[in-house]
C-alpha positions as CSV (number, residue, x, y, z in Angstrom):
1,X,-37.7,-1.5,-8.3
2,X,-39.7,-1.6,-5.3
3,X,-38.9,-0.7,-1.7
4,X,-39.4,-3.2,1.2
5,X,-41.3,-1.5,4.3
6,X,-38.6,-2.2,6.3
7,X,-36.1,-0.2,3.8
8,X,-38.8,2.3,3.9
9,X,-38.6,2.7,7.4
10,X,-34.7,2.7,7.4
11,X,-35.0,5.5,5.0
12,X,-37.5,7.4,7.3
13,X,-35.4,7.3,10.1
14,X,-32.3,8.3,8.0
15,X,-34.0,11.4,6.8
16,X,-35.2,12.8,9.5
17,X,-31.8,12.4,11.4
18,X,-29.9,14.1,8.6
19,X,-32.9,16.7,8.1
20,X,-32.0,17.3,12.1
21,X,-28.1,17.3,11.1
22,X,-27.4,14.1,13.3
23,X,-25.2,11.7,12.1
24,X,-26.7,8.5,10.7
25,X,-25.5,5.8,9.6
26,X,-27.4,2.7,7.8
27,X,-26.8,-1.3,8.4
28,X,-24.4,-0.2,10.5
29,X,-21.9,-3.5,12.2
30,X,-20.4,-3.9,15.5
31,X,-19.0,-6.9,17.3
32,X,-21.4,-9.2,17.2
33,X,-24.3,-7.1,16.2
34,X,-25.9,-5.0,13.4
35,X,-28.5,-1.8,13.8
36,X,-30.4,-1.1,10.9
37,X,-29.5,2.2,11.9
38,X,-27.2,3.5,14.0
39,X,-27.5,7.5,15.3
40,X,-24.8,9.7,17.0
41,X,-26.3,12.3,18.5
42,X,-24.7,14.1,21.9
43,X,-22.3,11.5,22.3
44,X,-25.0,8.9,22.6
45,X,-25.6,6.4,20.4
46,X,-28.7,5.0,19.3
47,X,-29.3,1.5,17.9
48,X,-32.5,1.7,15.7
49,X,-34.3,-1.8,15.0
50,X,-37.3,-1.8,12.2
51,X,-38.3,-5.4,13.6
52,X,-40.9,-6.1,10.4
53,X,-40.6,-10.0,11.3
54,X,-42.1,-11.6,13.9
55,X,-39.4,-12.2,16.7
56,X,-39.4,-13.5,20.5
57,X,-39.2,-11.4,23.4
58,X,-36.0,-13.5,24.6
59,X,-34.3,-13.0,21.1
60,X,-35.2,-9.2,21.3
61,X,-33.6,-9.1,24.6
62,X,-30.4,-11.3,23.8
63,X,-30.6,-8.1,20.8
64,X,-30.9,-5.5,23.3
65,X,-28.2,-6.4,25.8
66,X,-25.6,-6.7,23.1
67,X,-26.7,-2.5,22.2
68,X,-26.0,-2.2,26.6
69,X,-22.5,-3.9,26.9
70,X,-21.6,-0.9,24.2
71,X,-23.2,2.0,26.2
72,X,-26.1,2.1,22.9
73,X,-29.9,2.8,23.4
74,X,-32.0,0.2,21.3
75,X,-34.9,2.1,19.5
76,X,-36.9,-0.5,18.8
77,X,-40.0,-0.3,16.0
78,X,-42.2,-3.6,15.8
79,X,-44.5,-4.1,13.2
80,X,-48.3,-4.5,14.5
81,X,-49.9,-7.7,13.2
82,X,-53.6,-7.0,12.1
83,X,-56.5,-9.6,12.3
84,X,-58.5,-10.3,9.4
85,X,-59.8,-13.0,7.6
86,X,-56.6,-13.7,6.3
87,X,-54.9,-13.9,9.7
88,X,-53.1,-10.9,8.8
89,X,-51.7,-8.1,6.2
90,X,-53.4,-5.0,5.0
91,X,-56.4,-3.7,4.9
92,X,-57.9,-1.3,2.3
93,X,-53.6,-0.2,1.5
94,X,-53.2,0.7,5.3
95,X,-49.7,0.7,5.9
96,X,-48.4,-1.5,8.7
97,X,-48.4,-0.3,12.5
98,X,-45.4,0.4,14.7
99,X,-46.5,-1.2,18.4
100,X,-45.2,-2.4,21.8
101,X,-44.0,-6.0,22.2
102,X,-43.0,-5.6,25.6
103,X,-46.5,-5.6,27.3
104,X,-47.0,-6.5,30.2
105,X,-44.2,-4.9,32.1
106,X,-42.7,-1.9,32.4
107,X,-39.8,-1.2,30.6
108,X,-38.3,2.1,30.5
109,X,-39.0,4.4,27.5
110,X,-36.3,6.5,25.7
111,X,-37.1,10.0,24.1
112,X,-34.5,11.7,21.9
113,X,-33.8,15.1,23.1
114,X,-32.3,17.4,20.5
């Protein structure tokens, strides 16, 4: 059976959190929103989004502010689109890029600190 990207990433991201003995948790629910995964680590919690899809900077925002009201950081990963002659996609089996969508202004960055 084969693996999206976006379940690849999920799995990543799980890994390495266990590997670091946080705790992780995938597709994890709240009210009213979802993370793909959600990460406990020194009483903060972290929101992790593998955004694969194309998706506005309003909707990621409405996202975001649901992860605030609960105290959460949102670690968001966007997928960088590539140019071709396709419009798009891989090139020569390159996997897909993780890059900013919020350019333009200055948002804050997050780093977690083990």
């Amino acid at each position: 059976m084969d693996v999206s990207f976006h379940d690849q990433v999920k799995r990543q991201i799980l890994q390495v959190c266990n590997a670091l003995g946080l705790q992780a948790k995938e597709e994890y629910r709240g009210y009213g929103w979802r993370a793909d995964v959600l990460v406990i680590a020194n009483d903060k919690k972290f929101a992790f989004e593998v955004q694969i899809t194309q998706q506005t900077l309003l909707r990621t925002l409405e996202r975001q502010e649901k992860y605030n009201k609960e105290n959460m950081i949102g670690c968001w990963l966007f997928r960088l689109e590539r140019s071709g002659a396709d419009g798009g996609g891989d090139r020569c089996g390159e996997e897909p890029q993780a890059a900013p969508v919020l350019t333009g202004k200055r948002y804050p960055p997050y780093e977690l600190h083990i």
